[in-house]
C-alpha positions in Angstrom: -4.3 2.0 16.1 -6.2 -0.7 14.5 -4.9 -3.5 13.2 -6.1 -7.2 12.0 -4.7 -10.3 10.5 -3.4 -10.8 7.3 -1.9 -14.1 5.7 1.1 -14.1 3.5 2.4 -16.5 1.8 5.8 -16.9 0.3 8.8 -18.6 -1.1 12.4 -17.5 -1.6 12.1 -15.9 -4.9 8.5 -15.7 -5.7 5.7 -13.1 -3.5 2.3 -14.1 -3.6 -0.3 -11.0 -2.9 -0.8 -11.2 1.0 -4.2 -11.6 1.4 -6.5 -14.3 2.2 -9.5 -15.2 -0.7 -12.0 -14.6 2.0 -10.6 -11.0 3.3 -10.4 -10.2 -0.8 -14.1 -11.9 -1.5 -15.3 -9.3 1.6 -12.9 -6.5 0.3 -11.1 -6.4 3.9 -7.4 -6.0 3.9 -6.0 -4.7 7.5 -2.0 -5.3 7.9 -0.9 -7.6 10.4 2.4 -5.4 11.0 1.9 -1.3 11.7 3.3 0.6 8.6 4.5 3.6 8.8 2.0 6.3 9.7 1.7 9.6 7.8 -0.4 12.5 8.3 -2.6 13.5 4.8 -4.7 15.9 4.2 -8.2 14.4 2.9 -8.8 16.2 -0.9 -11.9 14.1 -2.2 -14.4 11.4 -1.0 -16.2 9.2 -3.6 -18.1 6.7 -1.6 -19.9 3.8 -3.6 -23.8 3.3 -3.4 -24.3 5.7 -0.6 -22.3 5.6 2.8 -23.6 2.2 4.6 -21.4 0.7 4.7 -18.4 3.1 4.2 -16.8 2.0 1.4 -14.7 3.8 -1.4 -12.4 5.9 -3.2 -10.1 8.1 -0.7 -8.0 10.9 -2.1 -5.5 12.6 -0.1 -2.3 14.6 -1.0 0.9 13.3 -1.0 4.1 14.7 0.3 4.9 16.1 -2.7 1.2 17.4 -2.7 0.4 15.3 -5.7 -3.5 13.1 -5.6 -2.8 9.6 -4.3 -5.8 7.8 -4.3 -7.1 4.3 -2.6 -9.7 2.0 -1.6 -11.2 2.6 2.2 -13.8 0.3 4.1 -15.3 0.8 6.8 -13.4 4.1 7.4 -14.7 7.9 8.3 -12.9 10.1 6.3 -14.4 14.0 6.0 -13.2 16.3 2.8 -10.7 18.8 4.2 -9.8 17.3 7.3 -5.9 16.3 8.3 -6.0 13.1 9.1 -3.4 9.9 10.8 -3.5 7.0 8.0 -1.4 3.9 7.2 -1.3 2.3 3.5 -1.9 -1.3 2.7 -1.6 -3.2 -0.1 -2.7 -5.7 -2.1 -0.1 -6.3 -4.6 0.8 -8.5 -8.0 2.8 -11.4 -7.9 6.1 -10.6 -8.9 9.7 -12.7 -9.6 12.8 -11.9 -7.9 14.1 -10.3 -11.2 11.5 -7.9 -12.1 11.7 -6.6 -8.3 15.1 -5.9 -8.4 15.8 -5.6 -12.0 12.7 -3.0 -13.1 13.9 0.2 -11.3 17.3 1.0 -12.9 16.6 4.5 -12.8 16.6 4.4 -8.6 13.9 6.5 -8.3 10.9 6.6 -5.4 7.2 7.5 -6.9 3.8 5.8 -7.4 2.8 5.8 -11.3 -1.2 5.7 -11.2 -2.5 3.0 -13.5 -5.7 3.5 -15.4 -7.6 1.7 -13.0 -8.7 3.1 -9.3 -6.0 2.6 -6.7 -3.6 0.9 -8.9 -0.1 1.8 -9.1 3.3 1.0 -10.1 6.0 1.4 -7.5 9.5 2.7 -7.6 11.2 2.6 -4.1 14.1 1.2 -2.2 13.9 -1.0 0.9 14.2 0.8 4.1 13.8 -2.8 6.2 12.9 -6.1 6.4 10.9 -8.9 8.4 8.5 -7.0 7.2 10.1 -5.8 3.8 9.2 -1.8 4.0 9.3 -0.2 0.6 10.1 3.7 0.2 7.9 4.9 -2.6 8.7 8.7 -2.1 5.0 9.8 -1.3 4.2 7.3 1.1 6.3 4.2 2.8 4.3 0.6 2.8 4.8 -2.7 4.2 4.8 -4.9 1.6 5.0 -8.4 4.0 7.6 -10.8 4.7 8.6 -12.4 1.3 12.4 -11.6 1.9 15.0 -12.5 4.9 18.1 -11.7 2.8 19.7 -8.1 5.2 21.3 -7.2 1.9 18.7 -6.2 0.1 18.3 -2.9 2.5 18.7 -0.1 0.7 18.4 -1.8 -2.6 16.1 0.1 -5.4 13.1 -2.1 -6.8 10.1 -2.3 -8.3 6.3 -3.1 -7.0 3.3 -3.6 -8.6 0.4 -2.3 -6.2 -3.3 -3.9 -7.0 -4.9 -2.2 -4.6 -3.7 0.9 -2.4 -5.8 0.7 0.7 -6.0 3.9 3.2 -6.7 3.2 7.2 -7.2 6.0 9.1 -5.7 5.5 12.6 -7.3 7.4 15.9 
């Protein structure tokens, strides 16, 4: 599996998007912690300028078989193929009320935002230290910005920048 650094910063009620300027300046975004793997199967491949380096628009289907797309770098990816992959993110910086206060509904999905790879999330916290969110389609680590065990299991809203796809060998 591969895996590099990430920074996160955080406070108690505030989460600042966990990535350094320089990894978002070079458009590199690994997670520090393993997420939770899932196996896709690869639907389109829109790679920008070319293929050197490999860098683009990844769209696989989701559990439900719906398109989830995201951003891939320096990844291999071939149309058709079933694949190992682990989601990262690079998400908005959100209060402590609008996380827990936005999904009164309880409900687990991705809403696709206008732009590429952008999405509203709908989950409920699975764990913490690192806080995993389950969106439905996919589960994602969404960093360390809560200690608090009592928020496992609790329904909340995430705003997702950019959904980033790593496929893992």
């Amino acid at each position: 599996m591969k895996r590099n650094n990430k920074e996160e910063q955080h406070s108690p009620t505030r989460f600042i998007p966990n990535a350094s300027a320089n990894s978002l300046a070079q458009g590199i975004h690994k997670p520090l912690y393993p997420v939770k793997i899932m196996k896709v199967e690869v639907l389109q491949i829109d790679w920008f300028l070319g293929k050197e380096p490999a860098e683009g628009t990844i769209t696989v289907k989701a559990k439900d078989g719906s398109p989830i797309s995201a951003f891939a770098y320096e990844e291999e990816f071939t149309e058709g193929e079933v694949v190992n992959v682990e989601f990262d993110s690079i998400n908005d910086d959100l209060d402590w009320n609008t996380i827990f206060g936005e999904n009164k509904n309880q409900e687990k999905k991705l809403v696709k935002s206008i732009n590429d790879w952008e999405y509203e999330g709908y989950g409920q916290i699975k764990s913490i230290e690192p806080v995993v969110i389950d969106f439905g389609d996919i589960e994602l680590e969404t960093g360390k910005w809560t200690s608090d065990k009592k928020v496992v299991g609790e329904f909340v809203y995430w705003k997702i920048n950019r959904l980033d796809i790593i496929k893992i060998e």
